[in-house]
Every structure is written in C-alpha cells, then in structure tokens.
N, C-alpha and C positions, 0 to 999 in steps of 0.2 A: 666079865668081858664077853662072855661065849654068847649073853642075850645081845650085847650092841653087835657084838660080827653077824650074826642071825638076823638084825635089821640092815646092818648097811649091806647084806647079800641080796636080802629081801627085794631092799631101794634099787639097787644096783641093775639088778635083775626083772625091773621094772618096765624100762623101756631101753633103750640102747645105751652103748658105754660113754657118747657125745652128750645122751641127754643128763646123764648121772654126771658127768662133768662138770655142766652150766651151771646143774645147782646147786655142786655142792661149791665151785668156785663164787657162787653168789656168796653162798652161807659164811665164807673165809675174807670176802674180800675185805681189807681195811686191818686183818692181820696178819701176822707172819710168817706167813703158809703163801709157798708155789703150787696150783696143779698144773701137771703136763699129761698128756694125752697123746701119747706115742703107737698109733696100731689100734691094735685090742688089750693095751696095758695103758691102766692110769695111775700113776704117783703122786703124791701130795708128800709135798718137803714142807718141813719146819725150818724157816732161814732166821740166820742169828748175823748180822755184823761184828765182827771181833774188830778192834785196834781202829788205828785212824783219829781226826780230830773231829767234832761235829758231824761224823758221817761222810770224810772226807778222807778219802784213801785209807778206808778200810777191810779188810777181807771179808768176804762173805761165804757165810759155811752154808751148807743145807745135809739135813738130815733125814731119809725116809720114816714118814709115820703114818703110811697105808699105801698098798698096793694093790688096785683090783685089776685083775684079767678076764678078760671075756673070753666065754666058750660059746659057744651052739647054744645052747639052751639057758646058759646061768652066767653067775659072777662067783667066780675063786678069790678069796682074799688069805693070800697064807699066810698066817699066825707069825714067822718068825720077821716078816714085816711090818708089823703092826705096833704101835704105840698104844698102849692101853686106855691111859690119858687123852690121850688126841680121838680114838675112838670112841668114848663113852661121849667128849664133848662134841664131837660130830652128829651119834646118834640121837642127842639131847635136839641142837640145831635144827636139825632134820623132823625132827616128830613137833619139833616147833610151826612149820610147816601148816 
C-alpha cells in the first residue's frame, strides 16, 4: 500500500487539490464513490444503500476511503483514513491515465 499512497501524494501534489479532484471524480464516476472538496481537504466516501424497495426509501451510508489535505508545498494522506483496496484501485485508474 505505501507504493499507491507515494503515487496518489505524488498526483495529488501535482497541481492543486481542485485539479486532483476533477480527476479523480472522472476516474469514479458511474460508481459508488462521493468526492467532496471542502477547503484544502478532499474525501472520497464509498456509498452503499441499506434497506428500502427498489432503491426507494432506503438509507444511505457512506464510508471514508481517502482523505487528502493540502499543505504549502505537498499532499498529506493519513494512513488511518485510507482504504487499502480503494487505494491500490485508484492508483491502478490513475496511471491508466
């Protein structure tokens, strides 16, 4: 996992935390994953619907599985919110690029 955090720091730290947004919300769209983009912090939730009929009044969970924040000079992504899974297949996405 320490090789995909060392790329998606790398990406991240690329160009600003708006542009690492766009694409990794490209790379997700169409599954079930939110990003938000609050400040100099970005979240990517994994969203699951529990209960309901058809997708009709059911609850929806979300779960953190990456959090990068922006500093001065780089991208921090702390380990203890990070999905491993969700990371490895992000960094896969990305170098698909």
């Amino acid at each position: 996992m320490d090789e995909h955090l060392t790329k998606l720091r790398r990406w991240a730290s690329q160009g600003t935390l708006r542009q690492f947004y766009t694409e990794i919300n490209a790379k997700l769209s169409g599954d079930n994953y939110e990003v938000e983009l609050e400040g100099d912090v970005l979240t990517v939730y994994s969203v699951e619907t529990k209960g309901g009929f058809l997708g009709i009044g059911g609850r929806k969970t979300r779960q953190i599985c990456l959090r990068v924040i922006a500093t001065d000079d780089a991208a921090d992504i702390p380990e203890e919110t990070t999905d491993p899974e969700f990371v490895e297949m992000l960094a896969e996405r990305l170098r698909a690029h």
